[in-house]
C-alpha positions in Angstrom: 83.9 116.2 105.1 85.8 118.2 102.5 86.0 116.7 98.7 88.0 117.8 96.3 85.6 117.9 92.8 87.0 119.0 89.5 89.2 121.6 91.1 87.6 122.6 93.7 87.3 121.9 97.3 84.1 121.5 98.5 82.0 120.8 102.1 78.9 119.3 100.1 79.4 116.0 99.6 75.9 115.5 96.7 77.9 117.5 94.1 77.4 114.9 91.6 75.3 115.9 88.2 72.5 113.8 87.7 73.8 113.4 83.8 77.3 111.9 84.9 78.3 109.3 82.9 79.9 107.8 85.8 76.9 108.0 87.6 74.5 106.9 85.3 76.1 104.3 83.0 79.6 103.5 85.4 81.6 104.9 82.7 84.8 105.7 84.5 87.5 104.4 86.7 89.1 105.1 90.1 91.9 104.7 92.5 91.9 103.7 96.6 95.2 104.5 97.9 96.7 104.0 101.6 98.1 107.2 103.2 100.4 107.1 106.1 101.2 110.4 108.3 99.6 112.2 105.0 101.5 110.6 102.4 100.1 108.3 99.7 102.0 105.3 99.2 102.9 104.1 96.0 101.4 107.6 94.3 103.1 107.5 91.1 102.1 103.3 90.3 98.9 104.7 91.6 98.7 107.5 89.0 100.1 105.5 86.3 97.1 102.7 86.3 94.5 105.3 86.5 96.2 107.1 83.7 96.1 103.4 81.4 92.5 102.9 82.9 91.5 106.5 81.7 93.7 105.7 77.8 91.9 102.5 77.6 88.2 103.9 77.9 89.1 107.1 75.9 89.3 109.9 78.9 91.2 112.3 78.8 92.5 112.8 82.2 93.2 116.9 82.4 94.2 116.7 85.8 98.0 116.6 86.5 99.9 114.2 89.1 101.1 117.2 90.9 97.4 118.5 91.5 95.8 115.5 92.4 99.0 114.9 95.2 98.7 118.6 96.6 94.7 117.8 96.4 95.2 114.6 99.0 97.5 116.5 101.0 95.2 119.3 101.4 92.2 117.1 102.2 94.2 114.9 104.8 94.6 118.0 106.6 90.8 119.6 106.8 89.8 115.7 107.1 91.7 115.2 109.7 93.6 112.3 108.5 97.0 113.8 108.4 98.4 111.4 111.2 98.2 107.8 111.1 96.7 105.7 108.3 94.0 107.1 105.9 92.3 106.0 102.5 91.8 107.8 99.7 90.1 107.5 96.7 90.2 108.9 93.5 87.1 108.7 90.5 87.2 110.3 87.3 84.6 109.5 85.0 83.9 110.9 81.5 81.9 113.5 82.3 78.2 115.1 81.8 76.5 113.8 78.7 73.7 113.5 76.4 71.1 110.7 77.3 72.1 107.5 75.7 75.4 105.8 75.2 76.9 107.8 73.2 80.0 109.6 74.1 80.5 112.2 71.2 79.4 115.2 73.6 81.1 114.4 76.9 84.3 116.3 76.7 85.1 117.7 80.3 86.0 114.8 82.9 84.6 114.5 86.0 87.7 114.4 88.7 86.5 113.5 92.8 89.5 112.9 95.4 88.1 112.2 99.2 90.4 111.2 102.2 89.4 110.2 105.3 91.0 108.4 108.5 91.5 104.7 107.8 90.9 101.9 111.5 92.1 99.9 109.6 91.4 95.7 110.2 92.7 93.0 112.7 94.7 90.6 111.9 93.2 87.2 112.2 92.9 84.8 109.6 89.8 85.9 107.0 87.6 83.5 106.0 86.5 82.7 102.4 83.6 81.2 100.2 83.6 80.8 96.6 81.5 82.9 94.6 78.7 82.2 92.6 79.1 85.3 90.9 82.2 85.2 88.4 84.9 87.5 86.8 84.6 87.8 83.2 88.6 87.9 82.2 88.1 89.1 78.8 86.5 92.3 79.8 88.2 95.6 80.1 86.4 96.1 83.5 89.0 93.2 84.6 91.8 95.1 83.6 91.6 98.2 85.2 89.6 99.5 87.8 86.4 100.5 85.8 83.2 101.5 87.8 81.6 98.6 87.0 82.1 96.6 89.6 78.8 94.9 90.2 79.9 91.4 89.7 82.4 92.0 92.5 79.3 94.0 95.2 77.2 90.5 94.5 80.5 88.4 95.4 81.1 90.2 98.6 77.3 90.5 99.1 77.4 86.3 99.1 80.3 86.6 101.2 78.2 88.5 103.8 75.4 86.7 103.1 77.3 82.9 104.0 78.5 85.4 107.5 82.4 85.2 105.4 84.6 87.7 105.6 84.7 87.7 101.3 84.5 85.4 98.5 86.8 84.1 96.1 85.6 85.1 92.4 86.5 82.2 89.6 86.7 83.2 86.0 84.8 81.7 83.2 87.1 78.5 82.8 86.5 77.9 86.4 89.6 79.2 87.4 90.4 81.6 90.4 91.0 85.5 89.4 91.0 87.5 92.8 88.6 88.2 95.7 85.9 90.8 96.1 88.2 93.7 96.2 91.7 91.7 96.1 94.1 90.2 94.6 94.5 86.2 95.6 98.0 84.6 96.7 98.1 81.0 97.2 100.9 79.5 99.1 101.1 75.9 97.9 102.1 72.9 99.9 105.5 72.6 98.5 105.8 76.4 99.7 105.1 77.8 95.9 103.4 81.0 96.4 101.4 81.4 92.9 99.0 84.5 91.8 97.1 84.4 88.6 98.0 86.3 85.4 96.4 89.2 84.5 94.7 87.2 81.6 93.1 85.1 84.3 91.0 87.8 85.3 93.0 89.2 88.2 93.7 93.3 88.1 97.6 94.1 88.2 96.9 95.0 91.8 99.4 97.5 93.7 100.5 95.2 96.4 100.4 92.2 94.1 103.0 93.8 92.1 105.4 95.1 94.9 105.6 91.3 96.1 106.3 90.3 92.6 109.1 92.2 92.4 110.5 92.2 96.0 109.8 88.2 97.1 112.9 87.7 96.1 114.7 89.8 98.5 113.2 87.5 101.3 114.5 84.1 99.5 111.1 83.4 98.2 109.7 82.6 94.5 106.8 84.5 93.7 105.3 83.4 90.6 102.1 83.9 88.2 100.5 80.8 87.6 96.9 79.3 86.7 94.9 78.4 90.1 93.0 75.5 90.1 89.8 76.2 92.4 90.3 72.4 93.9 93.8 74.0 95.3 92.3 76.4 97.6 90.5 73.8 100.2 94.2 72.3 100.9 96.3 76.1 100.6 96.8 78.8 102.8 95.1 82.2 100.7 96.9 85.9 100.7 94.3 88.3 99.8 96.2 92.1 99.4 95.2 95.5 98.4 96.4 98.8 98.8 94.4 99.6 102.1 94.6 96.1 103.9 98.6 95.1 103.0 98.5 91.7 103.1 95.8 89.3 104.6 95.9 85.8 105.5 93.1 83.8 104.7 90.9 80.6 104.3 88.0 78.6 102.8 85.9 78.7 105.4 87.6 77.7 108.5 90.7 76.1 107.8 93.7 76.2 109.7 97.2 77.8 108.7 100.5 75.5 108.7 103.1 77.1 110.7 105.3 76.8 107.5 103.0 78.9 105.7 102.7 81.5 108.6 106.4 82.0 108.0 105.9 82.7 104.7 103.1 84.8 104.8 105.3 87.2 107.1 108.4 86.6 105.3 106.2 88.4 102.6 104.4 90.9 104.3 108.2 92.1 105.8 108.8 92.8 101.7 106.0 95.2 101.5 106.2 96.7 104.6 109.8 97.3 103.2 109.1 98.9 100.1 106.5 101.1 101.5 108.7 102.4 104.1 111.1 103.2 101.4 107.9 104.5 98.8 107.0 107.0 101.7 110.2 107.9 102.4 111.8 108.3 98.7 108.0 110.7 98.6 109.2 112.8 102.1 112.1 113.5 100.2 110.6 115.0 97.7 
């Protein structure tokens, strides 16, 4: 597989230094983005989180928005991942540094894009567990899409664990923030559809933002609300990110009402809307 690594492409994969700070102390942030046919979909919201991630922890990015697109595009092609769906993922950390903590000597970021084809998931129900592990909602690793994501591998890891296909991470009131690697819709019995606040602990997520701002097209209220974790036995769950769209989900093995099936697709018609349109407006570039 070909990477792309701080300007160049490259067919070693272990071209990591062993004094990255991203390696070493998870000091950096990253990006997974859904391509279709070779094109990312929603680049530019893409680009514009990592860029606040990067401004919050002090990196100075270097790379521009026009490089790191022709950089995907390239790589879909040698990867062969320039038809269909494809992931990619973007990590920039702060770079080589001195042993210790200190960041006074790490002045040349660290910039890795990789693409490869994407299979992709079915689309049955998911089933979910609460977490032991929780999401610490004050912490700037909530906020943006640090490195440090270890809370979030032990969540998934008790999801696995309890044979679920994830697990539902509550923040330190006991509220829910998001899943493992998603953001968490909950479709009330009344037909609410609710998602935390950011200040909950969930990450302004990708998808989570397109439905936000296009529910309304479909005649629904989307809104951002506290989650009690007592709602989710009784609710129907909608776990998104940018490579799965929108899933439906469970705690453990409940069923779905056929009211909030309609929902759920009423919703997942708005994003596959305004990615059609994302990856077109992009073609026409």
């Amino acid at each position: 597989m070909t990477i792309y690594f701080s300007g160049q492409y490259l067919d070693d994969p272990t071209s990591i230094n062993v004094a990255d700070r991203g390696f070493l102390l998870g000091d950096g942030i990253f990006e997974t983005i859904l391509l279709r046919d070779g094109q990312p979909a929603f680049f530019s919201a893409h680009i514009a989180r990592l860029t606040a991630g990067a401004a919050a922890l002090g990196i100075d990015v270097k790379f521009t928005e026009t490089e790191i697109a022709k950089a995907i595009t390239d790589l879909a092609e040698r990867n062969g991942a320039k038809k269909g769906a494809a992931s990619c993922r973007i990590t920039l950390t702060r770079g080589v540094g001195a042993r210790g903590l200190s960041a006074e000597d790490a002045n040349e970021p660290t910039l890795l894009v990789t693409v490869s084809p994407y299979k992709g998931t079915g689309g049955e129900s998911l089933r979910l567990m609460v977490a032991r592990a929780s999401r610490a909602e004050r912490s700037i690793s909530a906020r943006y899409k640090t490195l440090n994501y270890l809370d979030n591998v032990l969540a998934r890891e008790e999801a696995r664990a309890a044979k679920m296909d994830d697990a539902i991470m509550l923040n330190h009131a006991g509220r829910v923030a998001c899943a493992s690697a998603a953001n968490v819709f909950v479709i009330r019995e009344d037909g609410e559809v609710v998602t935390p606040p950011v200040r909950e602990g969930a990450l302004s997520g990708i998808v989570r933002n397109v439905l936000l701002q296009t529910a309304n097209n479909a005649g629904l209220a989307v809104v951002e609300a506290e989650i009690d974790r007592h709602e989710l036995k009784k609710s129907a769950i909608i776990l998104t990110n940018s490579l799965i769209g929108l899933r439906l989900a469970t705690i453990k093995s409940g069923e779905v009402s056929a009211s909030a099936q309609k929902i759920f697709d009423k919703l997942k018609s708005c994003y596959e809307n305004a990615l059609r349109d994302d990856l077109k407006m992009r073609a026409g570039h």
